[in-house]
C-alpha positions in Angstrom: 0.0 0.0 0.0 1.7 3.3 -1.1 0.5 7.0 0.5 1.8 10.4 -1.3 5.3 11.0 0.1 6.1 13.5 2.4 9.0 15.5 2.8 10.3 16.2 6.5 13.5 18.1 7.5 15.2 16.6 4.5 13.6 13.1 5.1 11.5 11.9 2.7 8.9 8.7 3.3 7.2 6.3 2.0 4.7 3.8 3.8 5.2 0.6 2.7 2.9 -2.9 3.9 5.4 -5.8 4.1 3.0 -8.7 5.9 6.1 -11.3 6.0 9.4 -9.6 6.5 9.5 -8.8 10.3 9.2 -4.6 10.9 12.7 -3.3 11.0 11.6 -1.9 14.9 10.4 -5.4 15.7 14.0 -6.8 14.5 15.9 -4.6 16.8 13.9 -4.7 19.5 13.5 -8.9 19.1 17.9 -7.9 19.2 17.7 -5.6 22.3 15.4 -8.3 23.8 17.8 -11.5 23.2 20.8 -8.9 24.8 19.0 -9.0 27.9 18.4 -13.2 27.6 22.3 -13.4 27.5 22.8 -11.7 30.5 20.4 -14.0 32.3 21.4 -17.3 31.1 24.0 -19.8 33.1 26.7 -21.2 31.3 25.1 -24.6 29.6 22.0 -22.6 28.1 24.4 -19.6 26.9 26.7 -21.5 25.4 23.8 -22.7 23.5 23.0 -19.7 22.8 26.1 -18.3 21.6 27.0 -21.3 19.3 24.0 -20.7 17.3 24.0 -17.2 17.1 27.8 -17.2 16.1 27.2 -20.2 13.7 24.4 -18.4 12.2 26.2 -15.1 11.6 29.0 -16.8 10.3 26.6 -18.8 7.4 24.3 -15.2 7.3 26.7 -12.2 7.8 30.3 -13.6 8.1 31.9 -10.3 6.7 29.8 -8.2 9.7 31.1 -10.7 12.0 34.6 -10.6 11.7 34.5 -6.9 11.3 32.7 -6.6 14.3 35.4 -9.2 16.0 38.3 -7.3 14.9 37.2 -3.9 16.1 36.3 -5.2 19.6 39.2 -7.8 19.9 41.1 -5.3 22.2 37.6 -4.8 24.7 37.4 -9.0 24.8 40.7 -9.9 25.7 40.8 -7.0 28.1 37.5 -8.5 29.3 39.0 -11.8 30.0 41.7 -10.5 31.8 40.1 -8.0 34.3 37.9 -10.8 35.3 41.1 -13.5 35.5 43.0 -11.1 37.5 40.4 -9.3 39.9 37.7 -12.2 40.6 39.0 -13.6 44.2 39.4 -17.3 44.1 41.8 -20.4 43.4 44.8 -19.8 41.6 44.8 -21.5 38.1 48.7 -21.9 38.4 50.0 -21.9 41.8 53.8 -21.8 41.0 53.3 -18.2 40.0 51.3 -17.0 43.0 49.6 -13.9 42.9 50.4 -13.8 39.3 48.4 -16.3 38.2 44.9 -15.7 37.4 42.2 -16.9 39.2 40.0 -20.1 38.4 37.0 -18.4 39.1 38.3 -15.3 37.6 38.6 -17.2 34.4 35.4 -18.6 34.0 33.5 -15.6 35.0 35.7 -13.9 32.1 34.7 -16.8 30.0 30.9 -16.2 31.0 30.9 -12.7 29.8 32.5 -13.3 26.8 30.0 -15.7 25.7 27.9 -13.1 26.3 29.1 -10.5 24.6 29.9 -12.9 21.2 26.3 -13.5 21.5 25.4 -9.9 21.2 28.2 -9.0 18.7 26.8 -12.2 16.5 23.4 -10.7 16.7 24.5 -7.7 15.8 26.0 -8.9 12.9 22.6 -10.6 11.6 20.6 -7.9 12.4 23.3 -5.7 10.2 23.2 -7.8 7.6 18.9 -8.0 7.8 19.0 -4.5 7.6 20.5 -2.4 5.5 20.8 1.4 6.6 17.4 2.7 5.0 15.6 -0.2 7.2 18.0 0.2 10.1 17.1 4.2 10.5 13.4 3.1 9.5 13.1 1.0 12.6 15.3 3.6 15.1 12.3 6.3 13.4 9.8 4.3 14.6 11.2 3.1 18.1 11.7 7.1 18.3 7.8 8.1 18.2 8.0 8.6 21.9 10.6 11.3 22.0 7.5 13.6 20.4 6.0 14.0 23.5 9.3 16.2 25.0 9.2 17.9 21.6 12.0 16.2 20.2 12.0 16.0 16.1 12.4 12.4 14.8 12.9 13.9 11.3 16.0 16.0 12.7 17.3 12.7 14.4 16.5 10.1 11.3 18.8 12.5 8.7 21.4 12.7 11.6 21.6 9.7 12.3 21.8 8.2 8.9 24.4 10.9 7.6 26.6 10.0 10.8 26.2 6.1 9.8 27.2 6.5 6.4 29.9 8.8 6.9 31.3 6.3 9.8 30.7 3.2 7.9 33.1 5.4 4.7 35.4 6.9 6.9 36.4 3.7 9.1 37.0 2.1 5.7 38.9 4.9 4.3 41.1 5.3 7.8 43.0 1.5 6.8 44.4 3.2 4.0 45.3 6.4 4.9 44.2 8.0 8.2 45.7 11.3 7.7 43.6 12.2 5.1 41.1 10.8 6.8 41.4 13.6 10.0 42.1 16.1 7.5 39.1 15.6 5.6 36.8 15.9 8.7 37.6 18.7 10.3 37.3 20.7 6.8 33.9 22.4 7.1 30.8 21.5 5.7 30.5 22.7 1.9 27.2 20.8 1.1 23.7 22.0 1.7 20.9 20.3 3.5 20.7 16.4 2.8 18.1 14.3 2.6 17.0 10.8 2.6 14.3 8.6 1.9 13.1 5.8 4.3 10.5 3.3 3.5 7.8 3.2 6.9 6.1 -0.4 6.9 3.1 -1.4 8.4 3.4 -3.6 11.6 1.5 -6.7 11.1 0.3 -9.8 13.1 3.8 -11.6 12.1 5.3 -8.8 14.3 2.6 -9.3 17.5 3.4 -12.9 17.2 7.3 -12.2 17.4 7.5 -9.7 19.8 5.3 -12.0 22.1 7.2 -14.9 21.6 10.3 -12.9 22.8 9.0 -11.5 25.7 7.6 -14.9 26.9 11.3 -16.2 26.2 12.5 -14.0 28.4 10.0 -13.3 31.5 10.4 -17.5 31.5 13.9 -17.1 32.3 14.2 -13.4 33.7 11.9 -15.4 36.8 
């Protein structure tokens, strides 16, 4: 079902009714809802977990995932070691003494990184489920409440797209040659006002259905 566009604040829209494909606000919040399962679940269950999502980013969005993997390396080894070093307990190799990380220490580490892959492979699916028109689409829509503290959505949806995109460019373009990279951005702005289109679809009963299912999910084991 089409409506005459409208043009807001550079942000143009059209209203599009999609009755399979999950609503692009439904898919991340289903994402921000399965965050909040990892941080719940014991080690069996989230290992689970965390071996499908990583196996099913890997067949879906392997190119997300690794990029995703390589800028956080540094955060999930430093992870693993706070928690080795800092968690009181048994030491894993008692010839070095306080040296020697903890048992504990090491499997709490262990805990959270399974937790954190689990959101990062997420991630990466939902990334590669929604390209950047559908990603800001579904931040639009999850933004409706920021109307009532008369906040513009429009002003936030062309921000927030034009600081994606330029992001997504310049992170590419700073492997190469980083200088020009910092060079280039703090050079003022010589373009006018941007604008952008996003496609708005219609939630449907595939989207009830999901978002239910997930919040049962995890009110079962949130008890």
């Amino acid at each position: 079902m089409n409506v005459p566009d409208g043009s807001l604040y550079g942000c143009r829209f059209h209203l599009n009714d999609m009755k399979i494909i999950p609503h692009p606000a439904v898919q991340i919040l289903v994402w921000a809802l399965l965050a909040l399962l990892a941080q719940r679940l014991q080690p069996l269950p989230l290992l689970s977990l965390c071996a499908v999502l990583f196996g099913l980013a890997l067949v879906l969005s392997s190119r997300q995932l690794l990029a995703l993997l390589r800028r956080t390396r540094w955060i999930l080894f430093s992870l693993l070691l706070i928690y080795a070093y800092t968690t009181p307990g048994a030491a894993l190799w008692t010839r070095l003494g306080v040296l020697s990380p903890t048992h504990e220490g090491l499997l709490d580490g262990l805990l959270q990184l399974g937790r954190l892959l689990s959101v990062l492979s997420g991630l990466a699916i939902l990334l590669e489920l929604l390209p950047l028109e559908r990603l800001i689409s579904g931040l639009y829509t999850l933004a409706y409440p920021l109307r009532w503290f008369g906040l513009s959505r429009e002003r936030i949806a062309v921000r927030l797209a034009l600081t994606l995109e330029y992001a997504e460019s310049a992170m590419g373009d700073t492997a190469k040659d980083w200088r020009t990279t910092i060079a280039s951005a703090l050079q003022p702005a010589t373009t006018g006002g941007a604008h952008i289109e996003l496609r708005l679809q219609a939630f449907g009963l595939v989207d009830a259905l999901l978002l239910l299912a997930s919040v049962a999910v995890l009110a079962g084991v949130w008890r």
